[in-house]
Each structure stands twice: as structure tokens, then as C-alpha cells.
N, C-alpha and C positions, 0 to 999 in steps of 0.2 A: 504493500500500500504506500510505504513512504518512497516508493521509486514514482510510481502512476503517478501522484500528485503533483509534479514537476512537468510530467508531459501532458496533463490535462490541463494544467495552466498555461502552456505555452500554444496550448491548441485553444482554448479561450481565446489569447493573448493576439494570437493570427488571425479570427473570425474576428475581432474588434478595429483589429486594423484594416480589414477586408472593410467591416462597413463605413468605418473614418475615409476609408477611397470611396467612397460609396461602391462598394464593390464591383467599379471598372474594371473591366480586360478588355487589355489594347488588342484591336483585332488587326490583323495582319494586310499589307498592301501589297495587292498586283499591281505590276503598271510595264509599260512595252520602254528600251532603252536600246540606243545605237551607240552604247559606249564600247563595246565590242567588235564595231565594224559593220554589223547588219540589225536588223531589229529584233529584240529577244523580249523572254519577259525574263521579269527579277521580282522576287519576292523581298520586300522591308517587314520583318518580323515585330520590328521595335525600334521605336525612335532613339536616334542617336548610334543604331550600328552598321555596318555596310549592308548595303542588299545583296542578296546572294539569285545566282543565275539559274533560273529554272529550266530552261530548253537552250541547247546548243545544239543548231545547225545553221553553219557558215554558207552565204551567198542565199540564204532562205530567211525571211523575210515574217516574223510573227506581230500578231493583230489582237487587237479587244480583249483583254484577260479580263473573264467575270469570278471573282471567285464563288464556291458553291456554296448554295445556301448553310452548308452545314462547319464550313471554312475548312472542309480538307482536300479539294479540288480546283482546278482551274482550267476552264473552259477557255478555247482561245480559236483563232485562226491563224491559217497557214499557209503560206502559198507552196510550198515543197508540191512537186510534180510537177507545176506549170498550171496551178487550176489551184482558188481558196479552197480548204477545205478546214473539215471543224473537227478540232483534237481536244483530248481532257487527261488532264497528269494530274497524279497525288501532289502533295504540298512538298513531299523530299523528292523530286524529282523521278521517281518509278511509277509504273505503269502507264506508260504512254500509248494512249491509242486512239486511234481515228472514229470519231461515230459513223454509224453504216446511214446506208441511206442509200437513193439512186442518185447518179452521174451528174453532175452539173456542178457549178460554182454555189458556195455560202457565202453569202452576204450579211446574217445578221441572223443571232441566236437569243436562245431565252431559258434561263433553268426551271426546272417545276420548282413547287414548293419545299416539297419534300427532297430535294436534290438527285431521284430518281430517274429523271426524263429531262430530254433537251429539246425544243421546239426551234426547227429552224427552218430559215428561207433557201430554196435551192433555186436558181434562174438558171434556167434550159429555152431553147427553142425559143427567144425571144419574149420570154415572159418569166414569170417567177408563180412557185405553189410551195405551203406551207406542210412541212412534217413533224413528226413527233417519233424521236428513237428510247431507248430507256438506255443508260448509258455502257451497260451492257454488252449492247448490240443485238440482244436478241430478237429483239422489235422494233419493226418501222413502220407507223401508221402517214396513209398521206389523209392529210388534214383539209385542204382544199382542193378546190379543181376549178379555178375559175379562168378565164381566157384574160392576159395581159398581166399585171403587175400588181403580188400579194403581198405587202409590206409588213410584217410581223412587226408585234410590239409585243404583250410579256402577259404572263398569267395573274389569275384572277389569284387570291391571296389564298383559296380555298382551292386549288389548283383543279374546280371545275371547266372553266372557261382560258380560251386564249382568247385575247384582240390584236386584228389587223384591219389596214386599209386595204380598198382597191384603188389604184393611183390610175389606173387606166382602164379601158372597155366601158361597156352601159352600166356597170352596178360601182361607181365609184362610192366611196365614201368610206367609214369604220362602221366592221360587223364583230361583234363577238361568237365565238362558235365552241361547240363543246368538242377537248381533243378526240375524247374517244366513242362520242355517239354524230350524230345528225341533227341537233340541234341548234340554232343559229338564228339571231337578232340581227337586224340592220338598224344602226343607231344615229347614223349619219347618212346624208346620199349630196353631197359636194365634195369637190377635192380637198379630203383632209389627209391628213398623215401624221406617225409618229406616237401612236397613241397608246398611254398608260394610266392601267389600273391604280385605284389610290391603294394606300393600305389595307382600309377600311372596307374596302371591297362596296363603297357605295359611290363611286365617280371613277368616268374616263377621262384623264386629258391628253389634248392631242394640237396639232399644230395645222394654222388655215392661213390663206389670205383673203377669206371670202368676205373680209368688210374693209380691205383697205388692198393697197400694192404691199405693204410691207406684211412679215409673218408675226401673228397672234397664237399666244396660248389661249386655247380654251378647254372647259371642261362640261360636260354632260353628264347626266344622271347613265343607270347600266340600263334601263330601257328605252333611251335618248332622247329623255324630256328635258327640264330645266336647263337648258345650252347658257354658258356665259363665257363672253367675251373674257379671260380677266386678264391678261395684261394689254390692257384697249390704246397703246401709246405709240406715236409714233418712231419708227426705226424696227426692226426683224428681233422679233425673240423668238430662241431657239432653245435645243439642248438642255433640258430639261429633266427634275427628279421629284420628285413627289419627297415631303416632308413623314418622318414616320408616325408623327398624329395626324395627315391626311388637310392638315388647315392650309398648309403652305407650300409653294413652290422654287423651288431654286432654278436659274435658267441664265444663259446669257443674251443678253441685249447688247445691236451696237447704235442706241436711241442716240449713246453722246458722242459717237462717233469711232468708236472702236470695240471690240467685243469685251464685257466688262462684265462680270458675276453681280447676279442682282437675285434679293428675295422678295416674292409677294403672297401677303395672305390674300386669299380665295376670297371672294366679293368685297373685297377694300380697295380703294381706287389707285392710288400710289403703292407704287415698288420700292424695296429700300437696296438702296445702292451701294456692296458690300468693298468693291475694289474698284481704286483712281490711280488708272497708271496709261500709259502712253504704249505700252505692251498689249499682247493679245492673251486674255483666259480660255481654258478649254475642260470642258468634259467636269461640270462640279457636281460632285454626286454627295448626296446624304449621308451619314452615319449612322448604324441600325438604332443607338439611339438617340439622335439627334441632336446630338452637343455637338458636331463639329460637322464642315463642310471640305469635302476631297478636292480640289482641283489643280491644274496644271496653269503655267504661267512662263513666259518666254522674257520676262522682266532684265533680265543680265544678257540675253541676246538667243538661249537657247533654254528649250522648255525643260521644268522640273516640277519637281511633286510638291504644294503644298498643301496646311491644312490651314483653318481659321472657324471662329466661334459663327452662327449664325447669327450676328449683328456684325460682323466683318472683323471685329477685334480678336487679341491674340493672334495673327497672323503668322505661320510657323512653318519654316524651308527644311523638305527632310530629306532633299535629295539633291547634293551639288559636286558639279564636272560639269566642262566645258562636254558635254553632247548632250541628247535630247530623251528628256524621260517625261513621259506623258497616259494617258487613256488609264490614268488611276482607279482601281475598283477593289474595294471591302466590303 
């Protein structure tokens, strides 16, 4: 007994300091880097130490690291063959393998919920159709079948539903359709694109020009009622992430003349304008729980990973060398 008591207080001693952090853990950064010579990804485990290289293949060319929802994967693209296609490796660099699918170029993926299944876009024959593999490989569902251009955007939080656009033919607009029955909503019928489930699983938002020349976020209800303009200003907002309580949106705008990270909450009429710099921002993506914002930033002449607080403050550089690290994803 008089040994336990020593390690029952230090195991106390550790749950208290666990909640005094408010029991944060740092989750881990993918992000793509030409420090190497060709574009790779690199994994940042922890601020303040080197990134380490997850894929090495010289004169081959890697894309979009999303990590999985579970943080021990990373889905990415690849041009190796002469043709995109879509690979998933463990976090230590083993198991590396190609998702199945038929013949064509990937353009643009999306993890389930559950980090089971991959939804992605293949363009063949002059048009694109949506699938669904399980990362396996054992299964490949094709998802749509529609004439022209299927632009995937990402699953519903209950990994019922996937949403895309039709960018082209007579049924344009965003549909949501269920992966693995025949069931399917059309929630829009104009040229929209780009479009994301909120958390909450009760709003789509998606990217139009249909009230002005420059591009607007908007959001719609999942039956595609309540449509609102919200960031109604002039100048192209783009690039876009949904906030993890579903109120807010992070996105870039280049309203003041260059591409610049801005947040807005959902039916309030001003954006608030997180970075002022003479540089370009890219790709600012949310934190699962919202205290901080991912993006990339070319401010020194070539792009790197930062993060910063969702009022723009604490502003934080985790990645610096003269080459280019950018399309950050946790």
C-alpha cells in the first residue's frame, strides 16, 4: 500500500494537469513541400520540431493531404504513372496503397465519417462521375451517372449523404444523394459549386455568382429552402471551411485587393478580416475544435504553414525554409 500511494498521486497529479490544459492534444499536420526537389507530403507532429517526410518518390509530384478522420491516415494524390490518382498511407509511412476504382484521373476526394470509405471524383471521357471505395479496396460503388461535370464536395456528418454539383449539362446545380442507395435531392438548379455540409448536419454551403460577377458564399437549408447570400460583398470569396459549431465560416476574399483570410458569422452582414498583408493566403481550414485557424501564407516570398486564433490574433509560423509548404490539413 505504501508503494500505490505515490503512483496514485502522480496519476491524480497528471489528470489535473491534463484539465489545467484543458485537456488539449495537438493534432498532427499534413501539408505538401518542394523542399526536397519535387512535391511530397511531410507530416508536423508538434510545434517546434522538424517535419518528417511521409512519401518519397523523386520526379513525382504529390497533392491534397487530408488526414483521416481518425488521425492515422493520409489520403492524398499523385501523379506517378502519368495520370492523378488517389493513394492512403499510415501516419509512419507503411502501407501504401492506391484506392481501386475504374481508369481515369482524381480530381478531388472526400473521407466518410467513420474513416472507412473514400468518395471521389474520376473524369473520363470528357466529363466526371462520383464513387465510393472503402479503403480496402474491396468495394467500389459508382455513385452517379450523370452526362458532363460531377463536382464532389464531402459527406453529411452522419455519413448518410454525399453533396455535389452538376457544373455542366441540363441538371446543373447541388444534389445530395445517398452513397449506397438511390436516393437523391436536388437543392439547387443554377451554376453553383463547391459545396459543404455544416457540422450540424442542418446546412449546405456552396459557392455562386448568381447575384453578382464576383463569387459568393452561400448556404441553404438540406432540403434547399432558406438560401442566403452570406458573404453578399463585393470582390470573389472563395475557399472555404465551415466553423465546428456550424455558426461561422472561414474563407478567402480578394474584396481588398488580394487574397486575404476572413471570418463570417452566418446571417450577420460584415466579415471580420483576420490577415493584412501585401502577400497571398491559401487553403485556411478549421480546427476540430475551433480555437485555431490552418493556413498557408507566401509573406517572406515563399509559402508556409501557419496557424492563428479565430479573431486573427496569436499569429504562429510552424514551418520555415526558403521552399514552398502549403494545402495544410488536420
Amino acid at each position: 500500500m505504501k508503494r500505490a500511494l505515490p503512483i496514485a498521486l502522480s496519476l491524480i497529479l497528471l489528470a489535473l494537469a491534463g484539465i489545467a490544459c484543458g485537456g488539449k492534444t495537438e493534432p498532427a499536420i499534413a501539408f505538401i513541400s518542394d523542399r526536397d526537389g519535387n512535391n511530397e507530403i511531410y507530416i508536423l507532429e508538434a510545434r517546434g520540431t522538424p517535419p518528417r517526410r511521409l512519401t518519397t518518390s523523386p520526379s513525382i509530384s504529390e497533392s491534397s493531404p487530408v488526414v483521416s478522420p481518425d488521425g492515422k491516415k493520409v489520403a492524398y494524390l499523385s501523379d506517378r504513372g502519368g495520370i492523378s490518382g488517389l493513394y492512403v498511407i499510415d501516419f509512419d509511412g507503411a502501407n501504401e496503397r492506391r484506392v481501386a476504382g475504374p481508369a481515369g484521373a482524381r480530381t478531388a476526394f472526400s473521407w466518410s465519417p467513420d474513416g472507412q470509405r473514400i468518395a471521389f471524383e474520376v473524369v473520363a471521357d470528357g466529363g466526371s462521375d462520383i464513387y465510393v471505395s472503402d479503403i480496402e479496396g474491396n468495394r467500389t460503388i459508382r455513385v452517379t451517372r450523370e452526362p458532363g461535370r460531377d463536382e464532389l464536395g464531402d459527406w453529411s456528418r452522419d455519413g448518410q449523404w454525399l453533396v455535389y454539383s452538376l457544373t455542366t449539362g441540363d441538371r446543373i446545380g447541388i444534389n445530395r444523394k445517398n452513397p449506397d442507395g438511390v436516393n437523391e435531392i436536388r437543392l439547387t438548379e443554377r451554376f453553383d459549386g463547391s459545396p459543404r455540409w455544416s457540422p450540424d448536419g442542418t446546412r449546405i454551403a456552396f459557392a455562386s455568382k448568381r447575384d453578382a460577377v464576383d463569387t459568393d458564399i452561400y448556404v441553404v437549408d438540406i432540403n434547399g429552402s432558406k438560401e442566403l447570400n452570406v458573404t453578399n460583398a463585393t470582390g470573389n470569396d472563395y475557399d472555404f471551411d465551415w466553423s465546428p459549431d456550424s455558426r461561422r465560416l472561414v474563407f478567402l476574399s480578394d474584396r481588398d485587393g488580394n487574397p486575404e483570410v476572413y471570418v463570417q458569422v452566418v446571417g450577420q452582414k460584415e466579415a471580420t478580416r483576420l490577415t493584412r498583408n501585401n502577400a497571398q493566403e491559401r487553403h485556411p481550414r478549421w480546427s476540430a475544435d475551433g480555437r485555431e485557424i490552418l493556413f498557408s501564407s507566401d509573406a517572406d516570398g515563399d509559402f508556409d504553414i501557419y496557424v492563428m486564433r479565430p479573431d486573427g490574433l496569436k499569429q504562429e509560423r510552424l514551418t520555415l525554409n526558403d521552399s514552398g509548404d502549403s494545402q495544410g490539413s488536420w
